[in-house]
Rosetta silent file (secondary structure, phi, psi, omega in degrees, C-alpha in Angstrom):
SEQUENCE: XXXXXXXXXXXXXXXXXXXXXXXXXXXXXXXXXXXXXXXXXXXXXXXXXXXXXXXXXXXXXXXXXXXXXXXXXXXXXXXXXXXXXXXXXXXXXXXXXXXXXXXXXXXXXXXXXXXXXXXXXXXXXXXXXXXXXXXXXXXXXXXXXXXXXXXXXXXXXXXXXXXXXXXXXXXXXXXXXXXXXXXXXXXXXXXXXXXXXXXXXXXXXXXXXXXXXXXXXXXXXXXXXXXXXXXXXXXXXXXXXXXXXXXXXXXXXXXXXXXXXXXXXXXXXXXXXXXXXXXXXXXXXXXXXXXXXXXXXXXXXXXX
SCORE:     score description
SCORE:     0.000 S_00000001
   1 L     0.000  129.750  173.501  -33.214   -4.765   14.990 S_00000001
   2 L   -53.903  148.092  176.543  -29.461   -5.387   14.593 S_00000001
   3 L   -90.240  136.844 -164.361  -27.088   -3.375   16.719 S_00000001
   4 L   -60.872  142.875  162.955  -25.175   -0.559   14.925 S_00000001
   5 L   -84.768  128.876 -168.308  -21.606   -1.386   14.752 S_00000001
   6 L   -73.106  143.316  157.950  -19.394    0.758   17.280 S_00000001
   7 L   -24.668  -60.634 -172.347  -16.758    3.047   16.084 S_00000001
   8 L  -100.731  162.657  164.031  -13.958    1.215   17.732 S_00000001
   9 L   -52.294  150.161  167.673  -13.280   -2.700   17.801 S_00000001
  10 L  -116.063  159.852  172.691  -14.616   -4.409   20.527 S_00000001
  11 E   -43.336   80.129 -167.412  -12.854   -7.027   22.427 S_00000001
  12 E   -98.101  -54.938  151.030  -13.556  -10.595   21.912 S_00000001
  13 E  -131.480  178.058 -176.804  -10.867  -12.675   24.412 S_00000001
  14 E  -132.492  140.436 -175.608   -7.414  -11.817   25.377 S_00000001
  15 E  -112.350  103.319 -159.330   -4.442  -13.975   25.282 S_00000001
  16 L    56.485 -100.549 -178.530   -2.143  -13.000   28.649 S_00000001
  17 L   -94.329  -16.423 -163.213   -2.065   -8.828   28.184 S_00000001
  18 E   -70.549  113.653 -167.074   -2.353   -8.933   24.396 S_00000001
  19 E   -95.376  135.543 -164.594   -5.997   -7.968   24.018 S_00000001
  20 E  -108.530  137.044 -155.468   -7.492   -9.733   21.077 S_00000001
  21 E  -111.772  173.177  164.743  -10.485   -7.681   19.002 S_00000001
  22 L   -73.238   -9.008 -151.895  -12.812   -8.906   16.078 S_00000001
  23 L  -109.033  -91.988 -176.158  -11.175   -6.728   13.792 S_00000001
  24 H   -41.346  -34.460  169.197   -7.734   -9.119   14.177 S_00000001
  25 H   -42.079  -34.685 -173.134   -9.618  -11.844   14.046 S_00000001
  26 H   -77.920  -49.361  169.837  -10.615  -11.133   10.563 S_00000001
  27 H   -66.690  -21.573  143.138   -6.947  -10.533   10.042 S_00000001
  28 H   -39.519  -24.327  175.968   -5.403  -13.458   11.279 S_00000001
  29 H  -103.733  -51.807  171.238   -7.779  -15.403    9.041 S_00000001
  30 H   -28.960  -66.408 -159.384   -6.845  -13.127    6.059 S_00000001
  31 H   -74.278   -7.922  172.779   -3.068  -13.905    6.775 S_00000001
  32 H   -95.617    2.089 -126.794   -4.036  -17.853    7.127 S_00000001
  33 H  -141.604  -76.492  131.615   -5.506  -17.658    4.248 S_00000001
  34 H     6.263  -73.891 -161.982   -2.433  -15.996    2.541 S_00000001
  35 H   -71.777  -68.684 -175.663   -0.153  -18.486    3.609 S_00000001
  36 H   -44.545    6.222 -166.327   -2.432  -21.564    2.418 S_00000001
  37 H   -97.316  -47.371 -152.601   -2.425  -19.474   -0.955 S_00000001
  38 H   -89.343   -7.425  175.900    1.306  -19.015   -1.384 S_00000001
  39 H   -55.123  -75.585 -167.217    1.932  -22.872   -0.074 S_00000001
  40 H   -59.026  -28.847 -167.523   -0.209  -24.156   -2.750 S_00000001
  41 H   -74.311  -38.774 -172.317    0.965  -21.609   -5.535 S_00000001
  42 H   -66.541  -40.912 -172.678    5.091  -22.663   -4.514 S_00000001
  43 H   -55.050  -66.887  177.238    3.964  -26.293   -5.116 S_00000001
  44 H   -10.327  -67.641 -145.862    2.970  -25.190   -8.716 S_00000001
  45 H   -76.073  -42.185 -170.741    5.482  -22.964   -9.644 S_00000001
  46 H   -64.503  -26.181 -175.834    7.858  -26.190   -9.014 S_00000001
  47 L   -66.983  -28.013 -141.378    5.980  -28.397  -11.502 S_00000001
  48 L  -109.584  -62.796 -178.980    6.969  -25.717  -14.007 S_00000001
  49 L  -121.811  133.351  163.664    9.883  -24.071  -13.537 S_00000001
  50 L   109.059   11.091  177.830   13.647  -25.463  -12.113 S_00000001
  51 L   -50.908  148.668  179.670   12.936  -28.742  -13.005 S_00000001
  52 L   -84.556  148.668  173.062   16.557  -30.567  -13.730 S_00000001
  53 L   -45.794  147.200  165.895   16.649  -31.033  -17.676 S_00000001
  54 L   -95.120   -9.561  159.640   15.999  -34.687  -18.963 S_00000001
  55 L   -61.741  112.762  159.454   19.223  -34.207  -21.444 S_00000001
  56 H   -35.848  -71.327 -162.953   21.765  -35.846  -19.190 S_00000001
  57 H   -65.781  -41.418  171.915   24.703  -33.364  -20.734 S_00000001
  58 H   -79.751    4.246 -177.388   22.580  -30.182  -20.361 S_00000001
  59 H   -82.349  -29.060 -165.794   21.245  -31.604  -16.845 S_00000001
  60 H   -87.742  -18.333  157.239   25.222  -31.394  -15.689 S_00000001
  61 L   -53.794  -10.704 -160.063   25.585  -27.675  -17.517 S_00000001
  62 L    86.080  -25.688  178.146   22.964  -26.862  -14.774 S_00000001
  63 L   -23.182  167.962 -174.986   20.468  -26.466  -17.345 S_00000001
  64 L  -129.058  165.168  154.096   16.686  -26.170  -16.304 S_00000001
  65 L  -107.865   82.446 -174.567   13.675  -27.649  -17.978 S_00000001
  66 L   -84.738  101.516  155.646   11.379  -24.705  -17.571 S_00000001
  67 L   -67.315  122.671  164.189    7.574  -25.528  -18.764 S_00000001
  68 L   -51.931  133.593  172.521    4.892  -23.187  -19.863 S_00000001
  69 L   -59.539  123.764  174.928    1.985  -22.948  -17.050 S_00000001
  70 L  -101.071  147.758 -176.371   -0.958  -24.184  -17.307 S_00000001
  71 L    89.268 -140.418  178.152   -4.248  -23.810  -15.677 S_00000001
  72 L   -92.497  -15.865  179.082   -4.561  -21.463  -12.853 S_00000001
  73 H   -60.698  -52.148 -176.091   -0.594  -21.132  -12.389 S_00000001
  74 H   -57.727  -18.367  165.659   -1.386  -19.181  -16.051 S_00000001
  75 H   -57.343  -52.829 -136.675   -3.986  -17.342  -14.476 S_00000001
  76 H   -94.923  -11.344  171.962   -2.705  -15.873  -11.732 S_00000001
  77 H   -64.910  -27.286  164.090    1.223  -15.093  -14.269 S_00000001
  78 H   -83.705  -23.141  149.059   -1.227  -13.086  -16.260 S_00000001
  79 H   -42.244 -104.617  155.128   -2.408  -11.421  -13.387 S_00000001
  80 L   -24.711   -2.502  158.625    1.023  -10.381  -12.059 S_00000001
  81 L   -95.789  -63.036 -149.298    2.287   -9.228  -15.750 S_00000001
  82 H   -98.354   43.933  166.546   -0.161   -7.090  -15.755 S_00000001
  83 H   -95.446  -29.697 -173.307   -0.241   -5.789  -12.094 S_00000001
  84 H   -79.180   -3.744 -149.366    3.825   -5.194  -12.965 S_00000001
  85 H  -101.085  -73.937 -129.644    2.236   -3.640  -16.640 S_00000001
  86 H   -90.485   12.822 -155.699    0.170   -0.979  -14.256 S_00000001
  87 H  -105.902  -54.882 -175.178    3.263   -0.654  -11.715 S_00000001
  88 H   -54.402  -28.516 -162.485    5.205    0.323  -15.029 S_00000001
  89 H   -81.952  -42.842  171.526    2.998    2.866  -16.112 S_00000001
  90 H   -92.089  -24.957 -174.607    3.865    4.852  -12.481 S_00000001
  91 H   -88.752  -20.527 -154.409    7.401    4.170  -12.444 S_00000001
  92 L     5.489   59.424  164.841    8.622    3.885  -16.388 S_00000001
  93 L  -147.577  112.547  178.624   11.359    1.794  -14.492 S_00000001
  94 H   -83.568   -6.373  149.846   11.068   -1.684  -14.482 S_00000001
  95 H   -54.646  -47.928  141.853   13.676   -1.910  -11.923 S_00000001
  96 H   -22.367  -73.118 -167.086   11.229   -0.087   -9.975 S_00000001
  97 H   -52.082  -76.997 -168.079    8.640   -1.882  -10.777 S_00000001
  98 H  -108.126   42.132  154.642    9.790   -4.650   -9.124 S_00000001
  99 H   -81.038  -46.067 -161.577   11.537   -3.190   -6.313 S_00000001
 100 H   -99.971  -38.458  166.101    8.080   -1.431   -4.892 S_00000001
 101 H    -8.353  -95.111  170.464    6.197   -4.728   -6.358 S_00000001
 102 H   -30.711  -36.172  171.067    6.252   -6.528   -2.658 S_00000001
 103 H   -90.451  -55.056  170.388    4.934   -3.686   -0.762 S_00000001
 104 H   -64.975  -17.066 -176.400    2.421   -2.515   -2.759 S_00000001
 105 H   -76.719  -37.366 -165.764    1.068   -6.020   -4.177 S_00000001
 106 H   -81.273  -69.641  156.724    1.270   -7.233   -0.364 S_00000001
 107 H   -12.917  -92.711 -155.430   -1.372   -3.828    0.333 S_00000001
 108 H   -58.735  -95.291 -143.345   -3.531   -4.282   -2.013 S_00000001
 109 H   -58.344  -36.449  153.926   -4.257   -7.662   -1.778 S_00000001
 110 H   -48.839  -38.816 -172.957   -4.644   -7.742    2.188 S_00000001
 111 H   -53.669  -27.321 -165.461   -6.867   -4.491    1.739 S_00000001
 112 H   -98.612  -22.028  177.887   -9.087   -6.367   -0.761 S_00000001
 113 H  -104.967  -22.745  152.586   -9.249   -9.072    0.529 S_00000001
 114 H   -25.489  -96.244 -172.056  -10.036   -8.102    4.394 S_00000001
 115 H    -4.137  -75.685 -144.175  -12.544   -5.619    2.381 S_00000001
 116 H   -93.584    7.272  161.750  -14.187   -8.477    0.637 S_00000001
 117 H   -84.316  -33.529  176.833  -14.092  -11.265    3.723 S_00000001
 118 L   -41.976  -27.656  -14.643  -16.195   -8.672    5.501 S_00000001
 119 L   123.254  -59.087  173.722  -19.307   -9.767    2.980 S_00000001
 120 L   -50.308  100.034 -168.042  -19.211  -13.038    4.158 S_00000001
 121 L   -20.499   73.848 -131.282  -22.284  -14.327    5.659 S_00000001
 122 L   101.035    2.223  178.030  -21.924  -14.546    9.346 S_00000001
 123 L  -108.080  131.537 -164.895  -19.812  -11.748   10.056 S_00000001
 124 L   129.345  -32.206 -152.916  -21.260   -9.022   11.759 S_00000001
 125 L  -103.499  -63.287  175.159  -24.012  -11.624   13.193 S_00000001
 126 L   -87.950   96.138  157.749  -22.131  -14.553   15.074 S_00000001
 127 L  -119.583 -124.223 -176.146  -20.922  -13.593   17.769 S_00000001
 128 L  -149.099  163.027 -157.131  -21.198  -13.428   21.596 S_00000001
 129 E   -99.403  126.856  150.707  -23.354  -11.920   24.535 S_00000001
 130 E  -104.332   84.611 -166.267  -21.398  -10.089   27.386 S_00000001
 131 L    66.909 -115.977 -179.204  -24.577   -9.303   29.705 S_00000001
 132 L   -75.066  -27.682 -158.140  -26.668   -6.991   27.360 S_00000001
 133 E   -91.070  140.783 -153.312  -23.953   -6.341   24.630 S_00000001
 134 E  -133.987  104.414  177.440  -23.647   -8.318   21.583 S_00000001
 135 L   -82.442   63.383 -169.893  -20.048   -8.777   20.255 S_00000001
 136 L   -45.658  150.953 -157.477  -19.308  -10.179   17.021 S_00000001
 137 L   -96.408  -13.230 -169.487  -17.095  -12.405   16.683 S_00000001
 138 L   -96.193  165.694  161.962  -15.964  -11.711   12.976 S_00000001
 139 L  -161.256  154.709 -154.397  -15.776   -7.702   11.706 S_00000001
 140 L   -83.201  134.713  174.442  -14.210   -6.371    8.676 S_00000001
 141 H   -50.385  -65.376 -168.607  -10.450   -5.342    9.285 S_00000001
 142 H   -73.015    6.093  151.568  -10.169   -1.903    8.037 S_00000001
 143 H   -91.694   44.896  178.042  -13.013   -0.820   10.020 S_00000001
 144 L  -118.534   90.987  162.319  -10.641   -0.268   13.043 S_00000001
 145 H     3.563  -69.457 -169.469   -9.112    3.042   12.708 S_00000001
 146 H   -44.883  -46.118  177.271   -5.637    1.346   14.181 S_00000001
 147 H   -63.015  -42.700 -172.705   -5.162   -1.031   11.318 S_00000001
 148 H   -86.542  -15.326 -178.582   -5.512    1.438    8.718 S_00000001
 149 H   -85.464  -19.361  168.408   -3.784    4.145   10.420 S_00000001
 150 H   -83.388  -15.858  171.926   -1.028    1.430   10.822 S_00000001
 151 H   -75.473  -45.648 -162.460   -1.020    0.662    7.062 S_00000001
 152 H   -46.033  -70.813 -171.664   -1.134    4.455    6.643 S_00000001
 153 H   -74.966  -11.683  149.133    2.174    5.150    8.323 S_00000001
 154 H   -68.201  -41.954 -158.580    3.974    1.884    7.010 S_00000001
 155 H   -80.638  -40.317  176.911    3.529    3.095    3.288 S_00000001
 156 H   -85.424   -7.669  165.386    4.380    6.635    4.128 S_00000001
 157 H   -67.459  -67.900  177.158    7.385    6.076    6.606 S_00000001
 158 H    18.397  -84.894 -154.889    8.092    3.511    4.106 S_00000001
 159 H   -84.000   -8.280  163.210    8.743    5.345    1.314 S_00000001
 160 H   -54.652  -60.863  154.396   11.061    7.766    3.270 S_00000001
 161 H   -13.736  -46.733 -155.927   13.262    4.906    4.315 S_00000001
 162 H  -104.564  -45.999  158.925   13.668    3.895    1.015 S_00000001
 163 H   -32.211  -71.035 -162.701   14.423    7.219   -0.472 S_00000001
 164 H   -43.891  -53.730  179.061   17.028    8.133    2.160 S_00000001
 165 H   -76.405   -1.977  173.765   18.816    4.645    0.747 S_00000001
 166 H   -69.788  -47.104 -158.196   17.930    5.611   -2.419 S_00000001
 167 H  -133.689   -3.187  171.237   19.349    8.671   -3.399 S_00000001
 168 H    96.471  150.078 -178.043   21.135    9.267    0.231 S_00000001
 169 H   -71.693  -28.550  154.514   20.322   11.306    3.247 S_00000001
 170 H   -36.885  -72.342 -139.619   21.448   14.659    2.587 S_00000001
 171 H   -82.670    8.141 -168.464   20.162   14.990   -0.426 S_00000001
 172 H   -99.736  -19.764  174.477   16.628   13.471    0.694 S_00000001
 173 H   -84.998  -15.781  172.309   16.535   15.732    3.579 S_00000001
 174 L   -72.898  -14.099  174.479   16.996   18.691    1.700 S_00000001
 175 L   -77.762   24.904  168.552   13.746   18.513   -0.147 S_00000001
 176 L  -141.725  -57.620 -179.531   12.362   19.537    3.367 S_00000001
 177 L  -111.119   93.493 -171.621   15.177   21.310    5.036 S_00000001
 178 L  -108.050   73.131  154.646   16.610   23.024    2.225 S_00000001
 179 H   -68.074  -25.510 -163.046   19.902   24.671    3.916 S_00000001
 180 H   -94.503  -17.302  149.864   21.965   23.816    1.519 S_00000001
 181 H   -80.133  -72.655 -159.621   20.088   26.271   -1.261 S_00000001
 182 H   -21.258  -44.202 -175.125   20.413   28.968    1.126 S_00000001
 183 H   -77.433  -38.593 -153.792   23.853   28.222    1.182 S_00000001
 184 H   -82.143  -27.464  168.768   24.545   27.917   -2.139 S_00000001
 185 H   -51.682  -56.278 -176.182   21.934   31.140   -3.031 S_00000001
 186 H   -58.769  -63.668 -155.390   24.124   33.405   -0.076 S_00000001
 187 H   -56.616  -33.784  152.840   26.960   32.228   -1.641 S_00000001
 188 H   -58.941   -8.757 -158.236   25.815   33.367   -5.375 S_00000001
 189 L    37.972   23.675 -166.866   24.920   36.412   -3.998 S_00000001
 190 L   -79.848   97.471  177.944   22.289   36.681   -6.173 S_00000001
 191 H   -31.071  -73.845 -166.577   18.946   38.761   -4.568 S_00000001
 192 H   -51.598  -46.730 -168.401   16.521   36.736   -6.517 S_00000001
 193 H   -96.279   36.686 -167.809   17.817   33.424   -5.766 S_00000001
 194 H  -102.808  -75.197 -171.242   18.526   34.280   -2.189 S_00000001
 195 H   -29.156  -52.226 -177.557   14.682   35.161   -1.923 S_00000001
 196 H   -56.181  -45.275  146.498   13.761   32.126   -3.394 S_00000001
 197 H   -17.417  -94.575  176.373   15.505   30.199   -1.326 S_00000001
 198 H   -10.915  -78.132 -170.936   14.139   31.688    1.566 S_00000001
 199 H   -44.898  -66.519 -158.197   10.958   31.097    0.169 S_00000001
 200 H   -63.967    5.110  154.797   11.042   27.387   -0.910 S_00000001
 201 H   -43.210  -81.126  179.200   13.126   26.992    3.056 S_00000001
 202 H   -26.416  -64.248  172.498    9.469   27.494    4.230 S_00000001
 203 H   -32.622  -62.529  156.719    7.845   25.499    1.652 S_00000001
 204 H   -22.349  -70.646 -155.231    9.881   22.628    2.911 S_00000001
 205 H   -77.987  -12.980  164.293    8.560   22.870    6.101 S_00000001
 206 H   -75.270  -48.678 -169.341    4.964   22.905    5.104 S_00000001
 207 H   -57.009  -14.917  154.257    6.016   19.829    3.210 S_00000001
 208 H   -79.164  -19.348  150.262    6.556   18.060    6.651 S_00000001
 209 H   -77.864  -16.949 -174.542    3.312   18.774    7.690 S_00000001
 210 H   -52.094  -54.068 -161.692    2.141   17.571    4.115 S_00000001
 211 H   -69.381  -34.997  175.283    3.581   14.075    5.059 S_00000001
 212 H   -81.088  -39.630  157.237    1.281   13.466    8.303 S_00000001
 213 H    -4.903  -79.002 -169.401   -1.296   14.864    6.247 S_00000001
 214 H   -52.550  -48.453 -136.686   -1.023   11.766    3.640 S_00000001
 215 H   -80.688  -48.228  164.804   -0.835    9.571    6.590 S_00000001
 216 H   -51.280  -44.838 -163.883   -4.587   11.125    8.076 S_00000001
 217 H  -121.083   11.633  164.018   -6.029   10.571    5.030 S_00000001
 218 H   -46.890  -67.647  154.590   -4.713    7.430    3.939 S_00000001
 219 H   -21.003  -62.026 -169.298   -6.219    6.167    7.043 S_00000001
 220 H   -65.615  -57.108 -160.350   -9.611    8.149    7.182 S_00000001
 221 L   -85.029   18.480  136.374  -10.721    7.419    3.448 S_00000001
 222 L   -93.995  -19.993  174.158   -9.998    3.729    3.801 S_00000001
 223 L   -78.365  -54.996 -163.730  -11.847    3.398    7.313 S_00000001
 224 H   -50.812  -49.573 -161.516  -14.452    5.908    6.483 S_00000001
 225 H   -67.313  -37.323 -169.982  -15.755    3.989    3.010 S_00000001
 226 H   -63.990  -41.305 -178.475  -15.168    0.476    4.818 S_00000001
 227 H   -63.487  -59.570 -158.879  -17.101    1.545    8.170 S_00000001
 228 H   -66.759  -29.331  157.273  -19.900    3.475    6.242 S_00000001
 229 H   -45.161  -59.947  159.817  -20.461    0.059    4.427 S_00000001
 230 H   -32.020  -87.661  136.475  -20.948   -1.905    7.486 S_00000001
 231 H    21.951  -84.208  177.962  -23.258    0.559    8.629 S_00000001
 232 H   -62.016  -43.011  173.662  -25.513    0.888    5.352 S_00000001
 233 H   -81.807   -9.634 -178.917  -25.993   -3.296    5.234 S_00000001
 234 H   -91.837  -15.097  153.860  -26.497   -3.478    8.541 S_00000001
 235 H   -68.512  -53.815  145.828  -29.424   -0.740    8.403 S_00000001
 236 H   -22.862  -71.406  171.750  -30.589   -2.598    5.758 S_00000001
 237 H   -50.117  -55.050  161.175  -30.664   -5.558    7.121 S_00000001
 238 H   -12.402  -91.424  152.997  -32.722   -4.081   10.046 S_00000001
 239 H     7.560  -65.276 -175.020  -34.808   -2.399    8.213 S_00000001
 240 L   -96.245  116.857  178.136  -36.375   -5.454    5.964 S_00000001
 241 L  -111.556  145.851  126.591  -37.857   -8.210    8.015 S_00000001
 242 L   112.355 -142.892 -163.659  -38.254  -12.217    6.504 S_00000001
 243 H   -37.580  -74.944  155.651  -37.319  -13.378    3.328 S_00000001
 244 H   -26.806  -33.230  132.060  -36.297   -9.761    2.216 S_00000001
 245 H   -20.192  -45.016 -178.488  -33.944   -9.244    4.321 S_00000001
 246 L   -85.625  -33.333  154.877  -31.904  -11.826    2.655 S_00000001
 247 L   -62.784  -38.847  179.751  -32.547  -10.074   -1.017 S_00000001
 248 L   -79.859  -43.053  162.456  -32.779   -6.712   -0.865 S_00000001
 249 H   -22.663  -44.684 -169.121  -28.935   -6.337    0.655 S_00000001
 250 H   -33.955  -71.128 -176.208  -27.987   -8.268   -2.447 S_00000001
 251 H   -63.370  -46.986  164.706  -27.300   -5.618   -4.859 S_00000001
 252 H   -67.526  -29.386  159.402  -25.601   -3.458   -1.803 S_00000001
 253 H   -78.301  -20.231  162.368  -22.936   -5.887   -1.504 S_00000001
 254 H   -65.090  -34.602 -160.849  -22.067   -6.026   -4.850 S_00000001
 255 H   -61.915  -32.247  174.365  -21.794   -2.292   -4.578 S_00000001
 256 H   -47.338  -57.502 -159.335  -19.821   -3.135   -1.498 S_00000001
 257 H   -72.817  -14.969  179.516  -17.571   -5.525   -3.334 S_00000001
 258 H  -125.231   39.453  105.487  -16.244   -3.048   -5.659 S_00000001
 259 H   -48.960  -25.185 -159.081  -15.694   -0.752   -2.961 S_00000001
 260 H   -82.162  -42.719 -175.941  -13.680   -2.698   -1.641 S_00000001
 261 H   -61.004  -44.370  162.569  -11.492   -3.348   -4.754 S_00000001
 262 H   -40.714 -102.474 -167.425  -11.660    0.624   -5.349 S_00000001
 263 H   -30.704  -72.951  178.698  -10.214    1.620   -1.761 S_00000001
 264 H   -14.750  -53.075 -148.825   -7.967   -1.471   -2.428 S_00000001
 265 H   -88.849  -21.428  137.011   -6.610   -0.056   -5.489 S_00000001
 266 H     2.883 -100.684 -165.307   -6.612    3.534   -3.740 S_00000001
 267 H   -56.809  -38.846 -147.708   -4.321    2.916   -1.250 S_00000001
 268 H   -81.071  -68.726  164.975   -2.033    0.676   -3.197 S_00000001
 269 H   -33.509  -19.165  178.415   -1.731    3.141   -6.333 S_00000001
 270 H  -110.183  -23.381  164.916   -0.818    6.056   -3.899 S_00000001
 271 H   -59.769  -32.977 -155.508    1.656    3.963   -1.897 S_00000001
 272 H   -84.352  -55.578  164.411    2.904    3.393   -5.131 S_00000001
 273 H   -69.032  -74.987  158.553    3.196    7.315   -6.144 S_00000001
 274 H     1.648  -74.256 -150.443    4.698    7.763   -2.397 S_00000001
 275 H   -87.947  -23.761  171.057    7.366    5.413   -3.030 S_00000001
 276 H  -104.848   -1.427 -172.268    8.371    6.659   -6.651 S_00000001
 277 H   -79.396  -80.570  167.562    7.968   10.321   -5.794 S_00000001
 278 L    11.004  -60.371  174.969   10.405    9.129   -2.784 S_00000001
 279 L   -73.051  -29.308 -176.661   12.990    7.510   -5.337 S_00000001
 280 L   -28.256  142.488 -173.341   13.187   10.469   -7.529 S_00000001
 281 L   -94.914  126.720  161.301   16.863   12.116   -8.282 S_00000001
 282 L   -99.804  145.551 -175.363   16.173   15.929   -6.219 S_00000001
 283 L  -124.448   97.140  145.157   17.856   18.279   -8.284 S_00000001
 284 L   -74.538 -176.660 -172.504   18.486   21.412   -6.025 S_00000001
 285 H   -71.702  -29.640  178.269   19.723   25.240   -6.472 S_00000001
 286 H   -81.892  -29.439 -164.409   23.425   23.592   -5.678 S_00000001
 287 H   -70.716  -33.492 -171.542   23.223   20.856   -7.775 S_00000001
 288 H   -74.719  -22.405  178.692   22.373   23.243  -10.778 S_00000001
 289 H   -46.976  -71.428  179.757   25.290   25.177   -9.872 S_00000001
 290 H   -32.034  -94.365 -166.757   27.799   22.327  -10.001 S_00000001
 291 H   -16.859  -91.276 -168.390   26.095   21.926  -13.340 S_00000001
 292 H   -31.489  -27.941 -170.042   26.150   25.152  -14.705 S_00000001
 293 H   -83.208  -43.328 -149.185   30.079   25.769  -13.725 S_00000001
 294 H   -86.641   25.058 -175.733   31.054   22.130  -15.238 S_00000001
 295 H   -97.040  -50.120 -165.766   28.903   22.875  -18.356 S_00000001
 296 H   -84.987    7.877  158.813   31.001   26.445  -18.302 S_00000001
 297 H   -85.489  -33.733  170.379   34.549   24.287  -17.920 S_00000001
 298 H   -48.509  -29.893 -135.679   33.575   22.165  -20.356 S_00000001
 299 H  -107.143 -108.105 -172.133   33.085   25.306  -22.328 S_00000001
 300 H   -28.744  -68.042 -171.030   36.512   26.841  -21.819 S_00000001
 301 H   -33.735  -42.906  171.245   38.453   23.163  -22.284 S_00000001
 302 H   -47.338  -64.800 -178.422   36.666   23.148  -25.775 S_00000001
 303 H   -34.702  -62.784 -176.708   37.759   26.732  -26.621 S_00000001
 304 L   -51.791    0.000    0.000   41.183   25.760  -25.554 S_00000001
């Protein structure tokens, strides 16, 4: 019977203090992986597009000879229209769109494909013996808590970052530490919007627990689904002795593969929400003020 895979990564060597797990392993071949992808894809993209013109007089304008793609270059540009199509759809900005592009496209596609190298016949299996204990050497990235909890807290630090240059730091800290409705509420003297204040002061401050929140379950529900997979083929596998063994799993890894692509699309789609929530113009209790007076000068200047 196979041995259950432990909760945490185990160890496989260490390079000086840096300890290295089975878990990185998988990533480190993901990200090798990656690279030979965008190597070969840059080669492409050059047959195609920035070519110098073969008109002498528009080659010395600078002109380009730009080709339609062909092949798999056309593949994966219909791909990418319509992952920026589905981008558009959260943002209705394409300015947006491909602002948040790189970080979420750069998610999803490690998450999926870590997810779906996990699947791959030897991992789980080949590893190594330390006395009694049996180490693998490959193991699917996201089931190590750390990576995804490290994912977690890049997308949601992230998209704070990127407000605060977005729309500036006051006004991004006020949708959690909202002094400056208080101020502007005392200053109306108004009972009702004082209270309110008060009240949505509070609110704020739940909303900073809110934020570690996302980051716990960003984490959990991408670990949890990836881990309990592991788990379920490798009970399986157990389970089934001789030929069967190799068959009956079958149909659980498909289910597996579009898990993976799910969780993938999960994470990426809520980083995605994060990051445009993030950008958002906040419209406070001061802001409407300002409003409201230069809506009532505008008012008078007319009369006049």
């Amino acid at each position: 019977m196979l041995p259950l895979p432990s909760l945490g990564a185990e160890q496989v060597f260490q390079i000086g203090p840096l300890p290295i797990t089975n878990t990185m392993v998988n990533s480190f071949a993901a990200l090798i992986l990656f690279a030979i992808f965008a190597f070969f894809l840059n080669r492409g993209i050059k047959k195609y597009y920035g070519q110098p013109h073969p008109d002498p007089l528009l080659r010395r304008r600078g002109e380009k000879a730009d080709k339609a793609p062909k092949g798999v270059l056309n593949f994966f540009e219909s791909i990418l229209e319509f992952i920026l199509a589905q981008i558009d759809n959260v943002t209705k900005d394409r300015k947006k769109t491909l602002k948040f592009l790189p970080i979420v496209g750069t998610l999803f596609l490690f998450i999926l494909v870590s997810n779906w190298m996990g699947l791959i016949p030897g991992t789980g299996s080949i590893g190594i013996h330390k006395g009694t204990e049996f180490i693998p050497l490959f193991r699917p990235a996201n089931t190590d808590l750390n990576m995804t909890l490290a994912m977690a807290v890049f997308a949601v630090v992230g998209s704070h970052i990127i407000g605060i240059f977005t729309i500036g730091f006051f006004k991004y800290a006020n949708k959690f530490i909202k002094l400056g409705d208080i101020y502007f509420a005392i200053k109306s003297l108004n009972p009702v919007k004082i209270l309110t204040a008060v009240i949505e002061f509070f609110v704020g401050l739940i909303e900073i627990f809110s934020e570690a929140a996302k980051m716990v379950s960003l984490s959990l529900r991408l670990f949890g689904n990836i881990f309990a997979g592991e788990v379920l083929l490798t009970v399986i596998a157990s389970l089934i002795g001789g030929f069967g063994a190799y068959l009956i799993p079958l149909p659980f890894m498909g289910l597996e593969l579009l898990v993976g692509a799910v969780q993938a699309t999960v994470f990426a789609m809520l980083t995605l929400v994060y990051l445009t929530m993030a950008t958002a113009e906040i419209h406070g209790h001061g802001e409407e003020e300002h409003r409201e007076q230069n809506q009532q000068q505008a008012g008078a200047v007319a009369r006049h």
